[in-house]
Structures are given as structure tokens and as C-alpha cells.
C-alpha positions, 0 to 999 in steps of 0.5 A: 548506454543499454546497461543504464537503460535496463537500471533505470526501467528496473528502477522504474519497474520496482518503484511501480510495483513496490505500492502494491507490496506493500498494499499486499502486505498491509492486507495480509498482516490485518487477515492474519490478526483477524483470523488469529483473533477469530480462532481464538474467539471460537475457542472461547466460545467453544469452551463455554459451550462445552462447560455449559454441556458438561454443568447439564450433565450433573444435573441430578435433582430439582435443586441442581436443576434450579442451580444449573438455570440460574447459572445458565443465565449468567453464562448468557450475561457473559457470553454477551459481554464477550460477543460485545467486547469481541465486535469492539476489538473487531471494529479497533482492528477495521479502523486500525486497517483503514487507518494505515490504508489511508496512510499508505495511499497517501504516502503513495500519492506523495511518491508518484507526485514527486517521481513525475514532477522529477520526470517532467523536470527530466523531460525539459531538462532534456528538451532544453539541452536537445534545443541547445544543442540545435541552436549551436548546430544551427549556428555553426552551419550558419557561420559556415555558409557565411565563412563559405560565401565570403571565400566564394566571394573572395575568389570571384573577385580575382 
């Protein structure tokens, strides 16, 4: 009796908590993708600065100089391009996020409405079987006050 009590509340327990492992999970996954791609964005940017600072040093004469400034804004043009392409791929990732989290709250609003419908159908199966079972007692004591009058009245008659 107590070993299907404690199986059936670490039941209970674990079906509670696994949305939120999984939530946890889902959140994790999307921190992970994000800083990765962010790391990765920095080094990009971090190399064209770098590139950018060592194209200044050569810079030795007019013509270099002249060079060096157009150069400088085709760099700019990239670096916007980049800036642009790395919010569109941020902003996939948001809706991708959002996507799977609307996914999983569904799927979790799904799985608590069906575990308490099957609880409310648990509930009245037992309140019908307690109710059954108080009839037939009912009953019983019924035939036996009744089985008790008749031979109570049967002894009085002799």
C-alpha cells in the first residue's frame, strides 16, 4: 500500500517537474547558440579592426594614404553589411526561441489538461466504487435488521 503510494507521488512529482526541465533546458540550448554566435561575431569584428589597424601602419605617403581611405570605406560598407546580416540571424534565433517555446507551453498545457481529466475520472471512479460500497453495506444492514425482526417476531409468537 505505501510502496504504491510513494510510486505513484514520484510519479506525480516527476510529471510536475519535467515541464520545467525542459523549459530549462530549451533556455540553456538558445544561451548557448546565442553566446557561441556572439563570440564568434566579436572575433569577426575584432579581426577587422585589427586589419584595419595594421592597413594604417603602411600607410607611408599620399598615395597610401588615399589608398588606405578609400579602402577604409569599403570596410565601413562591410562592416554594415555584417552588423545587418548578424541582427537578421539574431532576430531567426529570437523567433526560433519563441517558436519552440510556444511549442512546449502547448504541449505542456495539453499534458496537465489530459493528467486532470484522468485524475477527475480517478476521482469519481473512486467516489462511485466508495458509494457502491455503502449501499451494499447499507443493504446488508438492512437485511439484517430485517432477517433480526422476523426471528425476534417469530420468538414472540411462541
Amino acid at each position: 500500500m505505501q510502496d504504491k503510494m510513494f510510486d505513484t507521488f514520484n510519479n506525480q512529482t516527476r510529471q510536475m517537474f519535467e515541464p520545467m526541465r525542459k523549459m530549462n533546458s530549451l533556455m540553456l540550448d538558445n544561451m548557448e547558440k546565442l553566446t557561441h554566435y556572439q563570440l564568434e561575431a566579436m572575433q569577426r569584428y575584432s579581426q577587422m579592426g585589427t586589419d584595419r589597424l595594421r592597413q594604417a601602419t603602411d600607410v607611408k605617403d599620399a598615395e597610401s594614404l588615399r589608398d588606405f581611405g578609400t579602402q577604409q570605406a569599403e570596410m565601413m560598407k562591410k562592416l554594415a553589411e555584417q552588423m545587418q546580416e548578424d541582427a537578421r540571424t539574431m532576430s531567426e534565433m529570437g523567433v526560433e526561441f519563441k517558436s519552440e517555446m510556444e511549442k512546449l507551453f502547448s504541449e505542456t498545457g495539453r499534458q496537465m489538461s489530459e493528467q486532470a481529466s484522468a485524475a477527475g475520472q480517478q476521482m469519481r471512479d473512486q467516489a462511485n466504487a466508495a458509494g457502491n460500497q455503502m449501499r451494499e453495506q447499507a443493504n446488508a444492514a438492512t437485511q439484517g435488521n430485517q432477517s433480526g425482526q422476523a426471528s425476534s417476531q417469530s420468538t414472540r409468537k411462541k
